[in-house]
C-alpha positions as CSV (number, residue, x, y, z in Angstrom):
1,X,4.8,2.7,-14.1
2,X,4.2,-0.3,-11.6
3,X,1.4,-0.8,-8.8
4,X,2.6,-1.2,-5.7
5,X,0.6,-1.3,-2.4
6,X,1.3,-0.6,1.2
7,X,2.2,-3.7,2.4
8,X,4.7,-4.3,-0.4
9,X,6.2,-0.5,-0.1
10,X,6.2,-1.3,3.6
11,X,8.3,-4.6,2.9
12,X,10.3,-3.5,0.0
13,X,11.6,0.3,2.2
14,X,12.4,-2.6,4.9
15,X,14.0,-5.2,3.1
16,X,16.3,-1.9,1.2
17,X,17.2,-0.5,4.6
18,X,18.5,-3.8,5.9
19,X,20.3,-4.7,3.0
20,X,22.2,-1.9,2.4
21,X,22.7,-1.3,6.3
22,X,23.4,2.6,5.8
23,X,20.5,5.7,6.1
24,X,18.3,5.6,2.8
25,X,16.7,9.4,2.1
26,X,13.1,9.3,0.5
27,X,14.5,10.8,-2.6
28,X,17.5,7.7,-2.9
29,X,14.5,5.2,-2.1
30,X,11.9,7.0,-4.8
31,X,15.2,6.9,-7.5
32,X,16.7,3.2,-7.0
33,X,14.2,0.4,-5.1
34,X,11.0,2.3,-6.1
35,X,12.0,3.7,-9.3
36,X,9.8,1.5,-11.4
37,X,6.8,1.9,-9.3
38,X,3.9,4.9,-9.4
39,X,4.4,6.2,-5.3
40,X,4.7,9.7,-3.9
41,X,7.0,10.9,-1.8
42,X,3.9,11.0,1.1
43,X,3.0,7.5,0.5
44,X,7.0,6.7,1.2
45,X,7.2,8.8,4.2
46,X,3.5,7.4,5.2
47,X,5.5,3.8,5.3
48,X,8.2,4.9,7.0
49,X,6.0,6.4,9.8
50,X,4.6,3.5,10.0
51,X,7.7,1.5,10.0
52,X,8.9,3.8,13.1
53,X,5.7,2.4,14.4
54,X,6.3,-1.1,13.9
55,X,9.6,-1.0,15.4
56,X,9.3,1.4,18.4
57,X,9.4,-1.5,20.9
58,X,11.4,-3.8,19.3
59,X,15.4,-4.1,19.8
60,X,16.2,-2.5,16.7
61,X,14.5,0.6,16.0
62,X,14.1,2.4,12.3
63,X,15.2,6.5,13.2
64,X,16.2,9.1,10.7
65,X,19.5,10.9,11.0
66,X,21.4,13.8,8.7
67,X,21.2,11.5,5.4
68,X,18.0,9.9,6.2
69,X,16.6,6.4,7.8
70,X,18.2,3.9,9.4
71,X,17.4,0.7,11.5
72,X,20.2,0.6,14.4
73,X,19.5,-0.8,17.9
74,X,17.8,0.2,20.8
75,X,20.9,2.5,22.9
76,X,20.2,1.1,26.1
77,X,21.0,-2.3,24.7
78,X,24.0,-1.1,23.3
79,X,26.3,-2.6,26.4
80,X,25.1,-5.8,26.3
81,X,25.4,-6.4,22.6
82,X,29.7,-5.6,22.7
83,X,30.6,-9.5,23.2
84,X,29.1,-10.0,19.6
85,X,32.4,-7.5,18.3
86,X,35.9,-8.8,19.2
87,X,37.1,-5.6,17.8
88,X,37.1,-2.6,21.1
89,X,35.4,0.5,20.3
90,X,37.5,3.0,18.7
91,X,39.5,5.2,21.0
92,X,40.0,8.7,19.9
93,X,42.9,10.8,21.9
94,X,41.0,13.7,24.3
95,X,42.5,16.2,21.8
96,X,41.0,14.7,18.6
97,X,37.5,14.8,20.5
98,X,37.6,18.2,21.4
99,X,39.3,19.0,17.8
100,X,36.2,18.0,16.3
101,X,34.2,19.4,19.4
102,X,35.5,23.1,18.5
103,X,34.4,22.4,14.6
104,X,31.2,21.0,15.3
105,X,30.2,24.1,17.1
106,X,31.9,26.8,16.1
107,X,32.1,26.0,11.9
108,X,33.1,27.1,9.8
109,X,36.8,27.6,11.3
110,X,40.7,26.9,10.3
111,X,42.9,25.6,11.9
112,X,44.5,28.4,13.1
113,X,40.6,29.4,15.2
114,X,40.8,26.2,16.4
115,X,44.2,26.4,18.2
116,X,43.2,29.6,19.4
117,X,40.1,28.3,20.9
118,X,41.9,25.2,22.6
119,X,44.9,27.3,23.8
120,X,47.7,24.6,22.2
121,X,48.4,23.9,18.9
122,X,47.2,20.5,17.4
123,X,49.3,18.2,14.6
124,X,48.2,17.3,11.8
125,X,46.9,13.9,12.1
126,X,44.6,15.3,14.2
127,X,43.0,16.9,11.0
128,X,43.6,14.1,8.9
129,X,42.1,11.7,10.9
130,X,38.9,13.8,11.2
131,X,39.0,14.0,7.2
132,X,39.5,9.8,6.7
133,X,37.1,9.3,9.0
134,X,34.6,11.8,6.5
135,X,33.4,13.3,9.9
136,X,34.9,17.0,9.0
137,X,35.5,18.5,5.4
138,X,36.9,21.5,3.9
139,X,34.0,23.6,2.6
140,X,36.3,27.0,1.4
141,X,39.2,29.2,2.4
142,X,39.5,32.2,4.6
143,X,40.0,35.5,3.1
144,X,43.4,36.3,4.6
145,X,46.9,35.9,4.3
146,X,48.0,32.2,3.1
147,X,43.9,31.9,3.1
148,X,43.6,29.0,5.0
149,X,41.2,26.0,4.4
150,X,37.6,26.2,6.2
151,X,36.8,23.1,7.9
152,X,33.0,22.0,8.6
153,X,31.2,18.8,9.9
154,X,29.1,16.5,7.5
155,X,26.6,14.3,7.3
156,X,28.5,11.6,8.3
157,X,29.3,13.0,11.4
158,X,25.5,13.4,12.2
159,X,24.8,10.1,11.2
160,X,27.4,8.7,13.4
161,X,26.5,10.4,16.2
162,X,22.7,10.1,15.7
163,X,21.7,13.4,14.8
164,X,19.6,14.7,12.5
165,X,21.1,18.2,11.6
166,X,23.7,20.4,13.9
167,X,21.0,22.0,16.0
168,X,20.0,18.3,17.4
169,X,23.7,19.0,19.0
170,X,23.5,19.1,23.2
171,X,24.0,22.9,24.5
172,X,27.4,22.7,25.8
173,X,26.6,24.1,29.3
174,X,28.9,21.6,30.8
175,X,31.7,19.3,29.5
176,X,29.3,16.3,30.7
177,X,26.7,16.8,27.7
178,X,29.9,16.5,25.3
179,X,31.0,13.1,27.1
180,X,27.3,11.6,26.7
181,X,27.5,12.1,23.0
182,X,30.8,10.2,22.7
183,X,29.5,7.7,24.9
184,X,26.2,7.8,22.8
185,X,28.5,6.8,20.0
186,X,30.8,4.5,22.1
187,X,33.5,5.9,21.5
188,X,36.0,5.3,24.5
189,X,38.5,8.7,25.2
190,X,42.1,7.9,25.8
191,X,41.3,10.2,29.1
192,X,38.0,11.7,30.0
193,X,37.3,14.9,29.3
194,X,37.4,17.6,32.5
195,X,34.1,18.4,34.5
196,X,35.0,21.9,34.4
197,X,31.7,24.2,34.8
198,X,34.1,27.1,32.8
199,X,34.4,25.0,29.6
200,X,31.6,25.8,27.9
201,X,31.2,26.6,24.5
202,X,27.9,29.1,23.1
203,X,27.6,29.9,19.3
204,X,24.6,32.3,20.3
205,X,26.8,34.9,22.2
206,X,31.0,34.0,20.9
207,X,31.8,32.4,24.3
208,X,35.2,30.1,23.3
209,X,35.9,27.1,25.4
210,X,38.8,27.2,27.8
211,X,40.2,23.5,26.6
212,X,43.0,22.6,29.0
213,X,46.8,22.4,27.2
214,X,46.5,18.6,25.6
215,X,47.8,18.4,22.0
């Protein structure tokens, strides 16, 4: 096995993270870029602290989300930097967001929980847009008559949204914590969501949100 020493692990995690421009975990570093080379798993997570470092007041920032690190830029300069892009940020109907809203924290759930949650039922390009975009999957079936498919959230979805795992989610005391994640993720709402107190959705004691009829 190859030498290699902390300046050149620090380059080489940099130069891999920038080149392939999508989170990297230690384990995908330690088995492609650093495969040849004799370093642990602490002296890669000793760069990449130190990486975090490096970058903490620069305009692009190096931050770990569900399938591991990433450089992406700062989010306060995330405004300003929409000129570069002549594409607009994606707009996703009210009822796809809370679609995905109702999955995110209440999964496992069909499809059938979900339109009992929301109160209205939802089409199926609803469903199949959350699935192209990989931000949901099916993970099983429920156990009951015509035993529907289970659908989940996956890393994807945490990586888009800048989270590291589903409890890095905002508690849903109000609808507003909900709208700053889509903003978060610039994602523009064909309508905003309500600022309803009511709607509020809590894993920890069953309380289902009260989503207004939108399908």
């Amino acid at each position: 096995m190859n030498q290699i020493n902390a300046i050149q692990l620090k380059q080489l995690i940099e130069a891999s993270l920038f080149v392939l421009g999508k989170p990297l975990s230690i384990k995908a570093l330690k088995e492609t870029v650093l495969a040849d080379f004799a370093v642990s798993r602490v002296r890669i997570q000793e760069a990449l602290d130190e990486l975090q470092q490096d970058y903490q007041e620069r305009g692009v920032q190096l931050v770990k989300v569900a399938s591991g690190y990433r450089f992406q830029t700062q989010e306060i300069l995330s405004p300003f930097l929409q000129p570069l892009w002549q594409e607009k940020a994606p707009r996703y109907s009210r009822a796809t967001m809370e679609t995905l809203a109702v999955i995110a924290y209440r999964q496992p759930v069909t499809r059938g929980d979900i339109e009992q949650i929301r109160g209205v039922a939802i089409s199926s390009h609803i469903i199949k847009s959350l699935l192209d975009r990989h931000w949901i999957k099916a993970v099983g079936h429920k156990e009951v008559p015509g035993r529907p498919a289970l659908y989940a959230t996956t890393n994807q979805f945490l990586d888009y949204f800048g989270l590291k795992k589903l409890a890095d989610l905002p508690a849903l005391t109000d609808v507003a914590s909900l709208q700053a994640l889509f903003d978060k993720a610039s994602i523009a709402l064909d309508e905003p969501l309500p600022d309803n107190d009511s709607e509020k959705l809590d894993s920890n004691n069953n309380q289902q949100p009260e989503f207004p009829d939108n399908p």
